[in-house]
GUGU-711146 format. One record per residue (C-alpha): residue in three letters; residue number from 1; x, y, z. Coordinates in steps of 0.5 Angstrom, whole numbers, plus 2048, in hexadecimal, padded with zeros to 3 digits. Each point is the difference from the previous one (the first is absolute). Example, Ala and Ser with C-alpha at 12.3 -4.5 7.8 and 13.67 -1.06 7.14 Angstrom:
2
<node><type>ALA</type><seq>1</seq><x>819</x><y>7F7</y><z>810</z></node>
<node><type>SER</type><seq>2</seq><x>802</x><y>807</y><z>7FE</z></node>
***
This chain:
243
<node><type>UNK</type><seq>1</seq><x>8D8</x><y>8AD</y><z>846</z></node>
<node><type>UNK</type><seq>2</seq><x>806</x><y>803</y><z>7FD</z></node>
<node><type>UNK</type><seq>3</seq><x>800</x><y>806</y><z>805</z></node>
<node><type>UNK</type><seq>4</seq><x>801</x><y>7FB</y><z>805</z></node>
<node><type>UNK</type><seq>5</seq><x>805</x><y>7FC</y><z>7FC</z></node>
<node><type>UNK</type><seq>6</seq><x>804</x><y>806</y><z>7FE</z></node>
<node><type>UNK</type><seq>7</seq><x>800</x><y>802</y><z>809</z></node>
<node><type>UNK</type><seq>8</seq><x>803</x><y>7F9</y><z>800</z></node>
<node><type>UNK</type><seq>9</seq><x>805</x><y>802</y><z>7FC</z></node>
<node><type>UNK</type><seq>10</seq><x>802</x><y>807</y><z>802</z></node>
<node><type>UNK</type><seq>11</seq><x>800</x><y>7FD</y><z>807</z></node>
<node><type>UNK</type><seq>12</seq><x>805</x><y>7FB</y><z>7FE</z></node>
<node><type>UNK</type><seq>13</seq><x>801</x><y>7F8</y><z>801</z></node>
<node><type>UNK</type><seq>14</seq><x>805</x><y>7FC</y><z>803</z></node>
<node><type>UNK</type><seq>15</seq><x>7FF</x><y>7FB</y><z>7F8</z></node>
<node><type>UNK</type><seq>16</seq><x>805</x><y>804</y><z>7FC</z></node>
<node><type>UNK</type><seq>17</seq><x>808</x><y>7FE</y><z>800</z></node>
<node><type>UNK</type><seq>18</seq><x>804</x><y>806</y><z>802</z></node>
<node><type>UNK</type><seq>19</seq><x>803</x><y>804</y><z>7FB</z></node>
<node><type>UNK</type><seq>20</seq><x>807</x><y>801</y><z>800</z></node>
<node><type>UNK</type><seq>21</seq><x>804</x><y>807</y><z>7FD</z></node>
<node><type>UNK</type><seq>22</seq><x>804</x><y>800</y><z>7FB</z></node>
<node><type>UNK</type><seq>23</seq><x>806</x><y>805</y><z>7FD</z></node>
<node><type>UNK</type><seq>24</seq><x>801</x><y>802</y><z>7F9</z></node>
<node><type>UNK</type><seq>25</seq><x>804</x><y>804</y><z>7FC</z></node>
<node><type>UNK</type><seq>26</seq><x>7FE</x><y>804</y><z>7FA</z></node>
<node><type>UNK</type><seq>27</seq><x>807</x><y>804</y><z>7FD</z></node>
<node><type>UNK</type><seq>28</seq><x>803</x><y>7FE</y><z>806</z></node>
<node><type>UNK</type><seq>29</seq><x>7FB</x><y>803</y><z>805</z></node>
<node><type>UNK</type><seq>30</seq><x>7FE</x><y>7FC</y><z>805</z></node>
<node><type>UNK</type><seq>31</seq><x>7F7</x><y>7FF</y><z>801</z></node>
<node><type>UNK</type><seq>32</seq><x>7FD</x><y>7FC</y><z>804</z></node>
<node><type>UNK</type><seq>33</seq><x>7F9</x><y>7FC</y><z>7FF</z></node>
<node><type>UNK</type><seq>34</seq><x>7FC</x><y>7FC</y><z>803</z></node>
<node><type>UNK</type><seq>35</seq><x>7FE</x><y>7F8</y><z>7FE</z></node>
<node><type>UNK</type><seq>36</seq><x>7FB</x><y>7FD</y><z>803</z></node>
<node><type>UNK</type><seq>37</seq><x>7FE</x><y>7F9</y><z>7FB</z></node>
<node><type>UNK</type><seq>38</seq><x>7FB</x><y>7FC</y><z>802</z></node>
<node><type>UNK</type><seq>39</seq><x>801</x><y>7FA</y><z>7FB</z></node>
<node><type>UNK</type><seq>40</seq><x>805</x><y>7FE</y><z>7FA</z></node>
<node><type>UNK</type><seq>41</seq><x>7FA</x><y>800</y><z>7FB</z></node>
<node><type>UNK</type><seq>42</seq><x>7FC</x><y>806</y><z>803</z></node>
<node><type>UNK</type><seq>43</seq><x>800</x><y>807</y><z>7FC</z></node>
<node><type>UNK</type><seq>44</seq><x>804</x><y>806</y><z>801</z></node>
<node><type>UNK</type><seq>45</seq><x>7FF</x><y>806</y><z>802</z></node>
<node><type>UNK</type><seq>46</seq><x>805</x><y>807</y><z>7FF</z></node>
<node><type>UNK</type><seq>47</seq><x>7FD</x><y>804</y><z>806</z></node>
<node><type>UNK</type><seq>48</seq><x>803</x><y>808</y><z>800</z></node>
<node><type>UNK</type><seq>49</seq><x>800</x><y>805</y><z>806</z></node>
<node><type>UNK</type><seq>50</seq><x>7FD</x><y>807</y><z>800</z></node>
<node><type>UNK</type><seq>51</seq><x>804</x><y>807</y><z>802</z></node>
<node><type>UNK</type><seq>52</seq><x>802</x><y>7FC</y><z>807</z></node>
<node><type>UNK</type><seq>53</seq><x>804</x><y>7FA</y><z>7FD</z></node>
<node><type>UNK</type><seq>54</seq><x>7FF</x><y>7F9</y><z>801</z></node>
<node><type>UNK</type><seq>55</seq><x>7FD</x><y>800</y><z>807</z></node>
<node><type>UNK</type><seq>56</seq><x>7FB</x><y>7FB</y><z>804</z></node>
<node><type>UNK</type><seq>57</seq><x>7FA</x><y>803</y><z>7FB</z></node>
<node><type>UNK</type><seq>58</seq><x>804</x><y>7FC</y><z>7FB</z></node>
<node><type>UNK</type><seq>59</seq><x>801</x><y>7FA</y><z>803</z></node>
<node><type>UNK</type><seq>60</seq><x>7F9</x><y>800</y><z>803</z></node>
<node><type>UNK</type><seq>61</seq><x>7FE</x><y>800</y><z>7F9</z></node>
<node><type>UNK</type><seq>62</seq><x>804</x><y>7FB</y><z>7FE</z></node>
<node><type>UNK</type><seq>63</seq><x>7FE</x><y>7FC</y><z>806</z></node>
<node><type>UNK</type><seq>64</seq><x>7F9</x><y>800</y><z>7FD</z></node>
<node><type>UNK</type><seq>65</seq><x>802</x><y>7FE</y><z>7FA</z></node>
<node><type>UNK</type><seq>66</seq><x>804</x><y>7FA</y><z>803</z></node>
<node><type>UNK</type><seq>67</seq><x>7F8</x><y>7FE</y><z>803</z></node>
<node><type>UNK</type><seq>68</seq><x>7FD</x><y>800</y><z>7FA</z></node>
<node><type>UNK</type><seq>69</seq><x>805</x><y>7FC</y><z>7FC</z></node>
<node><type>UNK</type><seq>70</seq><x>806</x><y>804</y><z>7FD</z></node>
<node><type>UNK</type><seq>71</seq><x>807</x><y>800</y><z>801</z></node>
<node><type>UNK</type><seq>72</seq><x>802</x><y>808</y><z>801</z></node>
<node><type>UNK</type><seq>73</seq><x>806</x><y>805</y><z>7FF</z></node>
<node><type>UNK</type><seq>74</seq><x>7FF</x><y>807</y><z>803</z></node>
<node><type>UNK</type><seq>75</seq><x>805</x><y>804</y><z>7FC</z></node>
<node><type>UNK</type><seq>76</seq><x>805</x><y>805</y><z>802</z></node>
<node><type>UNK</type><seq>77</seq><x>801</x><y>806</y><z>7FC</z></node>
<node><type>UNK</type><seq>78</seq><x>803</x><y>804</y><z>805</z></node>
<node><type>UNK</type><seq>79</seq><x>807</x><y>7FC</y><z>802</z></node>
<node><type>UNK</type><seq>80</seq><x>801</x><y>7FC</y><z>807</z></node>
<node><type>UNK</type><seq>81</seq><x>7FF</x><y>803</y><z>806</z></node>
<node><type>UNK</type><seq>82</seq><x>7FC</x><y>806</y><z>7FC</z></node>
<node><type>UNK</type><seq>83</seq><x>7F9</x><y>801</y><z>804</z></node>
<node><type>UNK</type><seq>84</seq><x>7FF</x><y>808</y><z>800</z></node>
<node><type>UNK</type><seq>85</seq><x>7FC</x><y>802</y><z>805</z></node>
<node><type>UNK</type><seq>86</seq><x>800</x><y>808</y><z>7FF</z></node>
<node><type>UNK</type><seq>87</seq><x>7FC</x><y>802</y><z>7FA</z></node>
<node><type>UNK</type><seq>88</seq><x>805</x><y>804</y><z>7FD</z></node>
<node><type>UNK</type><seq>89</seq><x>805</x><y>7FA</y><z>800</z></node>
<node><type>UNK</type><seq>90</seq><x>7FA</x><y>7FC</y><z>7FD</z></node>
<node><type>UNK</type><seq>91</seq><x>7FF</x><y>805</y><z>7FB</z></node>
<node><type>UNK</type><seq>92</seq><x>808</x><y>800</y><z>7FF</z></node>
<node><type>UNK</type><seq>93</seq><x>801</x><y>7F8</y><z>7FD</z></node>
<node><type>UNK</type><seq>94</seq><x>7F9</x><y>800</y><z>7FC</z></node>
<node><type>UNK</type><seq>95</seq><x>802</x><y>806</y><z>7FE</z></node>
<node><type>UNK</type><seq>96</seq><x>806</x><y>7FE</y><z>7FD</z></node>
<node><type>UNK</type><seq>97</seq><x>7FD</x><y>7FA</y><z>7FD</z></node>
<node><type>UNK</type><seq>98</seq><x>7FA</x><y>804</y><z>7FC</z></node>
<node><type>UNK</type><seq>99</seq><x>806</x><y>804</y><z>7FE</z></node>
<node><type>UNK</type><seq>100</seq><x>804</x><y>7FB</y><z>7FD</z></node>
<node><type>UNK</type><seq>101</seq><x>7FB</x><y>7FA</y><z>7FE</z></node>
<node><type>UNK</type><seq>102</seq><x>806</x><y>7FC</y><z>7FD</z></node>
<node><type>UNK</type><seq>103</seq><x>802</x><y>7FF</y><z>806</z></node>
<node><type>UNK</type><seq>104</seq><x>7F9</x><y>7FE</y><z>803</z></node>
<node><type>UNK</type><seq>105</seq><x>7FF</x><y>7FC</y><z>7FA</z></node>
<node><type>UNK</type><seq>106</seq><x>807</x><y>7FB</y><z>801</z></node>
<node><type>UNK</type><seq>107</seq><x>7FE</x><y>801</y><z>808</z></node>
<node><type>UNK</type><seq>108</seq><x>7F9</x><y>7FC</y><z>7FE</z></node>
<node><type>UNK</type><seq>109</seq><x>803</x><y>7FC</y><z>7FB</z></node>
<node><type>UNK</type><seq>110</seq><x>805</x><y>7FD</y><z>805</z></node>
<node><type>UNK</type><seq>111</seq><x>7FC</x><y>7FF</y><z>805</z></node>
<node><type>UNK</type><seq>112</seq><x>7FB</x><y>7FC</y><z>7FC</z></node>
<node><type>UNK</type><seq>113</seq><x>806</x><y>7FC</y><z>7FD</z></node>
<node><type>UNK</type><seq>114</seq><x>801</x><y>7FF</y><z>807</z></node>
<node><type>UNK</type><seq>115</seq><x>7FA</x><y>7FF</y><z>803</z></node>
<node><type>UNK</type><seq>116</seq><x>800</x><y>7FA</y><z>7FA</z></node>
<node><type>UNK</type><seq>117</seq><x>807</x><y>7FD</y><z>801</z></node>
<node><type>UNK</type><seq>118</seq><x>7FD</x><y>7FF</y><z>807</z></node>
<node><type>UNK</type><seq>119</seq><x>7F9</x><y>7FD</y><z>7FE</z></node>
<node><type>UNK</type><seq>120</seq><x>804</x><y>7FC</y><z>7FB</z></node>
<node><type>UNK</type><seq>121</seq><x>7FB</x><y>802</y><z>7FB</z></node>
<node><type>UNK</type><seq>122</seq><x>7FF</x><y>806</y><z>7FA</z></node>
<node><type>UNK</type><seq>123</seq><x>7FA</x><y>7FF</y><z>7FE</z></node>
<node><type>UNK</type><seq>124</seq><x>7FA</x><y>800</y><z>804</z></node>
<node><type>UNK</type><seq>125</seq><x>801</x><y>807</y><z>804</z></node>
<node><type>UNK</type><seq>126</seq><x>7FC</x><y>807</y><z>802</z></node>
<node><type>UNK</type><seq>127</seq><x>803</x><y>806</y><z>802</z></node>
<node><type>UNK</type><seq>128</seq><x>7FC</x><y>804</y><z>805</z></node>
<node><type>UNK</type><seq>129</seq><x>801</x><y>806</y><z>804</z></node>
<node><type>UNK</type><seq>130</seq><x>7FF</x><y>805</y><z>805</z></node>
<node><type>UNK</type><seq>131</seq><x>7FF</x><y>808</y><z>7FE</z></node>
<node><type>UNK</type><seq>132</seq><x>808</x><y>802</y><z>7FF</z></node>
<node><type>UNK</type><seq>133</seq><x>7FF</x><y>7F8</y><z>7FD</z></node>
<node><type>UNK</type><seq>134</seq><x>7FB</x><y>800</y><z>7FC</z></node>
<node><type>UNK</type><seq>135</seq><x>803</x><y>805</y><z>7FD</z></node>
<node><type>UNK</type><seq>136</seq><x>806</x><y>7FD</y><z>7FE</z></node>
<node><type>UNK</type><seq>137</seq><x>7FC</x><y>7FA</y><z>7FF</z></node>
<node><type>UNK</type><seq>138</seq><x>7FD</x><y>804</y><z>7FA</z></node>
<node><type>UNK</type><seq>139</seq><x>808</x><y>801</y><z>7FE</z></node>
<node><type>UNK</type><seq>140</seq><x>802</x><y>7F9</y><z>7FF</z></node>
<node><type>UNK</type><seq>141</seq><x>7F9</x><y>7FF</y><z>7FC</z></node>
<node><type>UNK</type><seq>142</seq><x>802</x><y>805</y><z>7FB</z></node>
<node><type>UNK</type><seq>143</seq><x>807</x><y>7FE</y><z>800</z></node>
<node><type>UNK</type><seq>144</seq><x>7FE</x><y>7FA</y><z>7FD</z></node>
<node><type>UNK</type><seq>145</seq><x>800</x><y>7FB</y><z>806</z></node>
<node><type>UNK</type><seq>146</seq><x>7FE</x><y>7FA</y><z>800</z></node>
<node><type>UNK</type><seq>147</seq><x>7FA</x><y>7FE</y><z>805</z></node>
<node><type>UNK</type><seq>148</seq><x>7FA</x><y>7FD</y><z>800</z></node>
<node><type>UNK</type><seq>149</seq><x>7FC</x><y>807</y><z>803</z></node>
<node><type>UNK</type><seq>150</seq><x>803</x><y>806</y><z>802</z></node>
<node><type>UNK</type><seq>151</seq><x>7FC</x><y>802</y><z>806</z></node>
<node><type>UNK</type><seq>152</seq><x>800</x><y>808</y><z>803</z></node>
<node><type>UNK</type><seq>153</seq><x>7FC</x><y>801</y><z>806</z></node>
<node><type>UNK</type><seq>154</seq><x>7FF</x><y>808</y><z>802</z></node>
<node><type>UNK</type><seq>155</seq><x>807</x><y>801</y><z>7FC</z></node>
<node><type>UNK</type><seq>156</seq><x>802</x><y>805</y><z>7FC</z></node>
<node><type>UNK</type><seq>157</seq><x>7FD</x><y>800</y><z>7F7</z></node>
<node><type>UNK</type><seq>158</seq><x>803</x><y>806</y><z>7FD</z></node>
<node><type>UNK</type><seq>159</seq><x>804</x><y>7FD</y><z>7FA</z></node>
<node><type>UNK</type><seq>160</seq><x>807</x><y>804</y><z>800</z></node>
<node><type>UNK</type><seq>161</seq><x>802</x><y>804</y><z>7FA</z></node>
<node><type>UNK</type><seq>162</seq><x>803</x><y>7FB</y><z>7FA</z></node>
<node><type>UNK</type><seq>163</seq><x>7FD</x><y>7F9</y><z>803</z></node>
<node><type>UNK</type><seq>164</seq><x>7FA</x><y>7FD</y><z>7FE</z></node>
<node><type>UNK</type><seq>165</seq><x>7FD</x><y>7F9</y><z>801</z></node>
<node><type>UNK</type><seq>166</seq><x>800</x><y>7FD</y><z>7F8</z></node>
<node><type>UNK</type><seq>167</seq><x>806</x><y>7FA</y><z>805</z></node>
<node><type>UNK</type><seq>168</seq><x>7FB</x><y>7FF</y><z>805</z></node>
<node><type>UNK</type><seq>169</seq><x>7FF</x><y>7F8</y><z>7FF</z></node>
<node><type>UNK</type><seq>170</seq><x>7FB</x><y>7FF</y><z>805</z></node>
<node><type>UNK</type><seq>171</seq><x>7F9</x><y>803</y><z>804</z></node>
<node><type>UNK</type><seq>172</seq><x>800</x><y>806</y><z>804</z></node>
<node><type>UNK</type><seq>173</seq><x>7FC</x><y>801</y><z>805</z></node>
<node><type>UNK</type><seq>174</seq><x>7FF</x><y>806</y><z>804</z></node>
<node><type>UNK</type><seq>175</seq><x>7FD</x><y>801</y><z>807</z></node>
<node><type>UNK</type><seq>176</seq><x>7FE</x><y>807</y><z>802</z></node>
<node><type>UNK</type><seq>177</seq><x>7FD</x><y>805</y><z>804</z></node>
<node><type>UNK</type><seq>178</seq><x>7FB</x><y>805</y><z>7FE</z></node>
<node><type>UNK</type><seq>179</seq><x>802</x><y>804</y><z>806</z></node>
<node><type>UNK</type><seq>180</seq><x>808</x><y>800</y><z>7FE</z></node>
<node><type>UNK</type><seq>181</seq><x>803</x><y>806</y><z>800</z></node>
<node><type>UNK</type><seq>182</seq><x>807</x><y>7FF</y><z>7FE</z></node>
<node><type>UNK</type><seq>183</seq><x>7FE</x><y>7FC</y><z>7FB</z></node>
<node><type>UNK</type><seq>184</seq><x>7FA</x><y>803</y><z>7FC</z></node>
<node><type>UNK</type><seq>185</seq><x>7FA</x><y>7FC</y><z>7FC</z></node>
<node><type>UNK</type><seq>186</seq><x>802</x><y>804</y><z>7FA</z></node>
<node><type>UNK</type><seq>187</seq><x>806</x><y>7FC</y><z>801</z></node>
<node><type>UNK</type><seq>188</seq><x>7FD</x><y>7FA</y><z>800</z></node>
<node><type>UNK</type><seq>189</seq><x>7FB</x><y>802</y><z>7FA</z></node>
<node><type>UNK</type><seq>190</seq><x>806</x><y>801</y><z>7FC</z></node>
<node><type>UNK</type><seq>191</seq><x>804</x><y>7F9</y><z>801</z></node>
<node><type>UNK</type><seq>192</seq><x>7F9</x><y>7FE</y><z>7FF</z></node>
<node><type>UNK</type><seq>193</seq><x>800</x><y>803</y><z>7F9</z></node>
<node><type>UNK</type><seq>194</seq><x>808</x><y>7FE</y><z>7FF</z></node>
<node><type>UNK</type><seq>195</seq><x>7FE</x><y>7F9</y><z>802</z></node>
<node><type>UNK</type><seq>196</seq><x>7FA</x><y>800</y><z>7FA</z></node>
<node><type>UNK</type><seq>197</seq><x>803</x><y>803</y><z>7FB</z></node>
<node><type>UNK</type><seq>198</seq><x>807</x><y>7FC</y><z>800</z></node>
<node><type>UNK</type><seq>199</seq><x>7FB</x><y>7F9</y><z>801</z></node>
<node><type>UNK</type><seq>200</seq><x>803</x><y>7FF</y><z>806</z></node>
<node><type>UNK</type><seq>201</seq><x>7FB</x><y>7FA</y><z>806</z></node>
<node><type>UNK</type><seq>202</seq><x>7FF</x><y>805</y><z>805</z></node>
<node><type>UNK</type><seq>203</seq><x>7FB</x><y>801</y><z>806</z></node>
<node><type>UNK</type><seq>204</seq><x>7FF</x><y>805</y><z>804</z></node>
<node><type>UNK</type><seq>205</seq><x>7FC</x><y>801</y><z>807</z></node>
<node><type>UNK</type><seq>206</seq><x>7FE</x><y>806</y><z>804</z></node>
<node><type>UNK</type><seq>207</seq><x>7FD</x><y>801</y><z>807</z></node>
<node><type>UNK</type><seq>208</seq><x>7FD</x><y>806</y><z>801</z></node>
<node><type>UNK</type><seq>209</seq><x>802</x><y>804</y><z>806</z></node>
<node><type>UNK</type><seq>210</seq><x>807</x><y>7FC</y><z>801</z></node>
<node><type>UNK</type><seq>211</seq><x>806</x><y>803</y><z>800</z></node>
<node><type>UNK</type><seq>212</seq><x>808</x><y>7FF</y><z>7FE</z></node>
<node><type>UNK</type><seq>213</seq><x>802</x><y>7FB</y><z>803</z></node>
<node><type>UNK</type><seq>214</seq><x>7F9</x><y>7FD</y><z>803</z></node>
<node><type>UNK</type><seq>215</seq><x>803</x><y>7F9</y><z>801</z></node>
<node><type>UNK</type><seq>216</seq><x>805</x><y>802</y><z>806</z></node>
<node><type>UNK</type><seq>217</seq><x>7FD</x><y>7FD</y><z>805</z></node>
<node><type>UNK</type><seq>218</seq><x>800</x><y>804</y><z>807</z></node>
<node><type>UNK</type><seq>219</seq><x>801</x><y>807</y><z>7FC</z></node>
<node><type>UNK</type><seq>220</seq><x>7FB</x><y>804</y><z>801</z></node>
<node><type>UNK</type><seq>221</seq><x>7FF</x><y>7FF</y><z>7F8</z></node>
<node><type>UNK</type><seq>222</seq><x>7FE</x><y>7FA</y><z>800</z></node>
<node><type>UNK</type><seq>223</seq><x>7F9</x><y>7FE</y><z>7FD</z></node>
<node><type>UNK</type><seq>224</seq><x>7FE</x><y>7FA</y><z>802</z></node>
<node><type>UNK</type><seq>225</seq><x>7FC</x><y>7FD</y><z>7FA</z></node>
<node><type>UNK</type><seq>226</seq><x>804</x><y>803</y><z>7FC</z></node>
<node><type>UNK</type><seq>227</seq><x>806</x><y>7FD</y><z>802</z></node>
<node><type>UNK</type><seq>228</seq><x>7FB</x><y>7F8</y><z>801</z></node>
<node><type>UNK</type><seq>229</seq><x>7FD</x><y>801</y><z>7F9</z></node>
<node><type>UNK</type><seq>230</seq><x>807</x><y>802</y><z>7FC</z></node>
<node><type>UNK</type><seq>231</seq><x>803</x><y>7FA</y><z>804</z></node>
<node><type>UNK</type><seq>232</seq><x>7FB</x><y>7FB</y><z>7FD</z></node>
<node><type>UNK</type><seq>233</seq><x>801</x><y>802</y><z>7FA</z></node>
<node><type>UNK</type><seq>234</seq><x>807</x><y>800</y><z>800</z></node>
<node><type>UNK</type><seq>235</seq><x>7FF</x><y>7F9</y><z>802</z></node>
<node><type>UNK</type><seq>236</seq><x>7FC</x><y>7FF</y><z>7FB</z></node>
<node><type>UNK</type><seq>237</seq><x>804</x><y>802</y><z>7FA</z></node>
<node><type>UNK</type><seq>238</seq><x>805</x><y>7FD</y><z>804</z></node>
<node><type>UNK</type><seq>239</seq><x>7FD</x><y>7F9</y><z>7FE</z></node>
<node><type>UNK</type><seq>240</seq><x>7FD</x><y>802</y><z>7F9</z></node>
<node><type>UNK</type><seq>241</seq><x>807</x><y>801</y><z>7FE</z></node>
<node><type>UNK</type><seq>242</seq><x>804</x><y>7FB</y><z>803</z></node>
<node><type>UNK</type><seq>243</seq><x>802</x><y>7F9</y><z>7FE</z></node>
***
């Protein structure tokens, strides 16, 4: 049953409200998002791209989140009309933001702020990412953002040099492949190790034989059961932590 629901919602549906783009700016750069609600009381989520910027992945996502009762704002991380197609550029802007995580932490917290001021509330948020964004989802978590739940899919777990998660005020939770080979399962067992010792809630799941990025729909890294089953425990902890 849920394989035939999760089809219906890949497929899309004519239910869901149009989403509107959204301009910003952070130190007097310009971004650009995209807001998709469904209802003032709705909960929010704050989607971040992977290394292709904010693209049709994302808003396809947030489309989906908006089906199963969430109001969603897919996050731009690299600035408006960013959208790198060419490795070495997708390389150039994640590069820079890993090497200036001061910058990538305002980046996530503005866009957060953002996202709230639009959904006309801060208290009821989850912030979830994609490869590149589940990374920086993983930033905003140690920088002490607040949220619900900080949710990473196939993202970067490497803690940088000098950061650590003793801010953090809400659950983690990882989904991952066991065949991943830009990130490795020794990454994945050392954030484990650093989210109990620090007392940090945290999940983590890996699907044996998926690889990075498992979840990008018509690559030819996508493993269907793993992206269907961290999706329904994606929408799981999405109601466990939601008001």
């Amino acid at each position: 049953m849920r394989y035939f629901l999760y089809a219906a919602l890949l497929a899309g549906s004519t239910n869901v409200l149009a989403g509107e783009d959204v301009v910003y700016e952070v130190d007097g750069k310009e971004y650009q998002g995209y807001w998709s609600k469904i209802s003032d009381s709705a909960p929010l989520v704050v989607l971040v791209h992977d290394w292709d910027g904010l693209t049709e992945y994302e808003i396809k996502r947030a489309k989906m989140l908006n089906e199963v009762g969430y109001n969603v704002f897919a996050a731009d991380l690299f600035g408006k009309g960013i959208r790198p197609t060419e490795v070495k550029d997708k390389k150039q802007h994640t590069g820079e933001l890993y090497k200036d995580r001061a910058k990538l932490q305002k980046l996530m917290a503005e866009s957060q702020l953002k996202a709230e001021m639009l959904n006309g509330s801060k208290d009821n948020t989850v912030v979830a990412g994609y490869c590149f964004g589940g990374a920086a989802v993983l930033e905003s978590a140690r920088a002490g953002n607040a949220a619900k739940a900080f949710i990473s899919f196939h993202g970067g777990l490497k803690t940088p040099q000098g950061q650590d998660y003793k801010m953090t005020k809400a659950p983690v939770v990882i989904f991952h492949g066991t065949a991943d080979k830009v990130v490795s399962m020794t990454d994945f067992a050392m954030l484990a190790d650093e989210l109990e010792s620090t007392g940090i809630k945290h999940e983590m799941i890996s699907y044996g034989g998926a690889p990075h990025a498992f979840t990008v729909l018509g690559s030819d890294r996508y493993r269907e059961e793993a992206d269907l089953k961290s999706w329904n425990r994606f929408n799981e902890v999405l109601a466990e932590v939601t008001n």
